[in-house]
N, C-alpha and C positions, 0 to 999 in steps of 0.2 A: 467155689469154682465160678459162680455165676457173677461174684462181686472182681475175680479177678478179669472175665471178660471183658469187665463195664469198663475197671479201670485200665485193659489195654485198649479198649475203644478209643476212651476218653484220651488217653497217650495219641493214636495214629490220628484222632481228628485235631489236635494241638498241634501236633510235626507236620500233617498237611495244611493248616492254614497258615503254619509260618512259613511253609514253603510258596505256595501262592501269594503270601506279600513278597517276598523276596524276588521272585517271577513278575510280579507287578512293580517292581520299584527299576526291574531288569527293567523292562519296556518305555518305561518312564525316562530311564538315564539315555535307551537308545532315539526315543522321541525329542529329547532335546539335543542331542546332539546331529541329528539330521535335519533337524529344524534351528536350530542354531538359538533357540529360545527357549528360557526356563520356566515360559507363563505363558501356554500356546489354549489353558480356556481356567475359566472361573477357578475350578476346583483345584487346581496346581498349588496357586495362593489368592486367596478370595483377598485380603491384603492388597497382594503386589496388583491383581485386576483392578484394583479401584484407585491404585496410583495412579497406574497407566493411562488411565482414562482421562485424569485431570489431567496428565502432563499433556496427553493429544489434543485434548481441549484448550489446552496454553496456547500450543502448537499450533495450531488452527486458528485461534487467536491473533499470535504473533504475522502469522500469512497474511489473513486479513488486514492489518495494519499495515506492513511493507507494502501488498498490493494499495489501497490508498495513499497510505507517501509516494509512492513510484507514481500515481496517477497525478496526484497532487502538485508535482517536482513537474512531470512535463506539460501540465495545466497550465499553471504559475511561469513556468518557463518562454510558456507563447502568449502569455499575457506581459511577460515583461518585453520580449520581442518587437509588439505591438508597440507596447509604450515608448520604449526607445525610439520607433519608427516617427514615433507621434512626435515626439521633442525635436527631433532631426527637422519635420514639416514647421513644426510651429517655428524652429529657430531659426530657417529659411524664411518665413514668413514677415516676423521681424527683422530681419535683415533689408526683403525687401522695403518695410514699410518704411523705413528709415531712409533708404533711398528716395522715396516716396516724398518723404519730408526736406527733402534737398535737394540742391541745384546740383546739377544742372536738370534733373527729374522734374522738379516745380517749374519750371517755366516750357518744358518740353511736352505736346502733351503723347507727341508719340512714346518716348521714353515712360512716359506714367501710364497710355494703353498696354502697353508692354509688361509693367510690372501687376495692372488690375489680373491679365489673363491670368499672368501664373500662382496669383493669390485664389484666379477660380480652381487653378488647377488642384492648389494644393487641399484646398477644399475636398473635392472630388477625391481626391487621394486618401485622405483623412477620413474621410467619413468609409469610405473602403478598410483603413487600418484598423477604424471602431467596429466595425464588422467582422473581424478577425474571427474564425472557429477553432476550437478544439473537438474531437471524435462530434462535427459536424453542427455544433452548438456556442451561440455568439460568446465568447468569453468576459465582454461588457454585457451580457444579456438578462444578467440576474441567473433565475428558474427557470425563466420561461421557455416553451418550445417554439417560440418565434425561429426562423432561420434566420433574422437578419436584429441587430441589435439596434439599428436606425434605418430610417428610409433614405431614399434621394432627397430630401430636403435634412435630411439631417434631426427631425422627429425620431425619439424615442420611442422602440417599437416592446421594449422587455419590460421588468418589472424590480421590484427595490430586492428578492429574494437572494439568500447567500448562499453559496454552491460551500461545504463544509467538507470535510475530509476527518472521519478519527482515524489516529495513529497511533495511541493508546489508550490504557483502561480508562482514566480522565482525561485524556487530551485531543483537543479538536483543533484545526485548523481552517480557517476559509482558505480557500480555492481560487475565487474568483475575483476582479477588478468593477467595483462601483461605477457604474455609467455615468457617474458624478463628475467622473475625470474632468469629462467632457464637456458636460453641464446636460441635465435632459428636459431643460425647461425655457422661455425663451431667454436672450442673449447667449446661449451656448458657444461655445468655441467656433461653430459652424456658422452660426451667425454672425459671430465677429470674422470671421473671414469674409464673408458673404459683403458684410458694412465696407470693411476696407478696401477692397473691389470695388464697390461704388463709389466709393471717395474716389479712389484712386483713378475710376474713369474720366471725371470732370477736373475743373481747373481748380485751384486753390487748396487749403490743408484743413480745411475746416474738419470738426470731430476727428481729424488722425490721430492726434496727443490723447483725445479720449478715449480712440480703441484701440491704439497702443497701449496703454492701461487694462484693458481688459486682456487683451493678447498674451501681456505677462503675467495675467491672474491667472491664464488657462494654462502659460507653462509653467506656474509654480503649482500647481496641482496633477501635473502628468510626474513632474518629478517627485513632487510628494510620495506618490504612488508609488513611483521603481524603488523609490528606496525601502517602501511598505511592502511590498513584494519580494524584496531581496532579504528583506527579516522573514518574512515568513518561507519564502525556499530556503533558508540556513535552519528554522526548524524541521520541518520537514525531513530532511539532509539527517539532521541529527537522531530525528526519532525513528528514522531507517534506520541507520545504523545504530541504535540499544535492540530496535528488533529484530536484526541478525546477529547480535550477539548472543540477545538472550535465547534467539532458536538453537544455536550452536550449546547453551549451560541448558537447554531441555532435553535437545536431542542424546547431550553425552547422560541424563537423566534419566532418559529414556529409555539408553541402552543398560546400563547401571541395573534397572529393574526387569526390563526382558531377557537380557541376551546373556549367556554361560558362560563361565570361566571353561572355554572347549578341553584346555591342557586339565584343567582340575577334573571335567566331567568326565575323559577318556581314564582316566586313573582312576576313578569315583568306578567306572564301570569295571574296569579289570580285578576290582577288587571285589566289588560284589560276585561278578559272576564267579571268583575263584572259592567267594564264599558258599554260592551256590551252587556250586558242583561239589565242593566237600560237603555241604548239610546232605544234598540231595545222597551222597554216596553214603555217611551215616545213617540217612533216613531206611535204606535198603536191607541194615542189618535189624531194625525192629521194625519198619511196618512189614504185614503178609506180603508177598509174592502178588497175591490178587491188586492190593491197595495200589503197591507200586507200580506196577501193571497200569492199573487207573492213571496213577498220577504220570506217568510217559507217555 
């Protein structure tokens, strides 16, 4: 009698622990369906937790990349601005000097006062355009936290440092434009403008044809440059767009690993629970009245 108690025990505690996984697995199917997730903590799938992690970590990644191209593209973009601005002055410049060097300018000296002024002007102008900022920092300036990339004289105020951009796992881009354009030592463009202005005050051509020569060293270096800047905004350009692409192959990853098939889990449940209401309705004809009791 005593050996058949043990083995009805051992029966009611078998029927109630499968019924409590069945109740737990219930709860389970209704947690991911109100949450829309089939991985809402570690234990669901320790597995799919440690996917997820890596793909947010891509993800977060990937953000940080775009956000630097995105910065990079309108950095670049008011650096080429600039530069364009600058080829505009320099090629006025030359224009005038050329005048400069011809009649009826050479024998006028009003006419060649005339064209010194606007050589000061364009000066002034210029060394403004080298002065350019982006979020308030000289875009010829290097690193440095100077606010100004040159003074009134046209002195080099920044340093040789290269503003860089990554945009992915191995890939960097500079940012920024070499104060080199310009030249930051002496004879710089500013000083060639400066010399021809002086010419240009007095009578005769002397040194013109010389810093005319220099005039066009400074705009085959401003052009140099836009076209060095326009390869690196086409990268840039490019490496945005793999990193919304690839956000878009993580995020559909992402969901692949967190989120339920809703139609499969609403089915997944009706099935169980119909399972579970017939065990639990078996379960009534062998465990005691007391047991059951319990388990309600």
């Amino acid at each position: 009698m005593a050996g058949f108690r043990i083995t009805e025990q051992s029966t009611q505690t078998r029927v109630l622990a499968g019924l409590r996984t069945s109740s737990n697995n219930l709860d389970r199917l209704r947690e991911q369906i109100t949450s829309g997730k089939q991985v809402a903590k570690p234990s669901d799938s320790p597995t799919g937790v440690v996917s997820a992690m890596q793909v947010r970590d891509d993800l977060a990644a990937r953000d940080r990349y775009t956000r630097s191209a995105t910065d990079g593209i309108a950095r670049l973009g008011t650096a080429e601005t600039a530069l364009s601005s600058s080829s505009d002055l320099l090629q006025r410049a030359r224009d005038l000097t050329l005048q400069g060097m011809s009649e009826p300018a050479v024998s006028n000296p009003i006419a060649r006062a005339g064209i010194a002024t606007e050589l000061s002007s364009i000066r002034e102008n210029l060394i403004a355009v080298a002065n350019t900022t982006y979020l308030d920092r000289p875009v010829f300036g290097g690193t440095s936290a100077q606010p100004r990339a040159f003074d009134d004289q046209g002195v080099y105020q920044g340093d040789d440092g290269q503003v860089m951009r990554r945009v992915g796992d191995s890939s960097q881009v500079r940012v920024d434009v070499s104060a080199d354009v310009f030249g930051t030592t002496s004879g710089n463009v500013f000083d060639v403008l400066k010399d021809l202005s002086t010419a240009l005050s007095g009578p005769g051509t002397v040194n013109l044809s010389s810093d005319l020569n220099r005039l066009d060293s400074a705009m085959s270096r401003v052009n140099t440059q836009l076209a060095s800047v326009g390869t690196r905004y086409s990268q840039l350009t490019s490496a945005q767009d793999a990193a919304d692409t690839q956000v878009v192959a993580l995020t559909s990853r992402l969901s692949g690993i967190e989120d339920i098939d809703m139609a499969k889990a609403v089915i997944d449940l009706q099935t169980q629970t119909a399972g579970y209401n017939a065990a639990l309705a078996a379960t009534a004809r062998i465990v005691q009245p007391s047991l059951l009791d319990f388990l309600r």
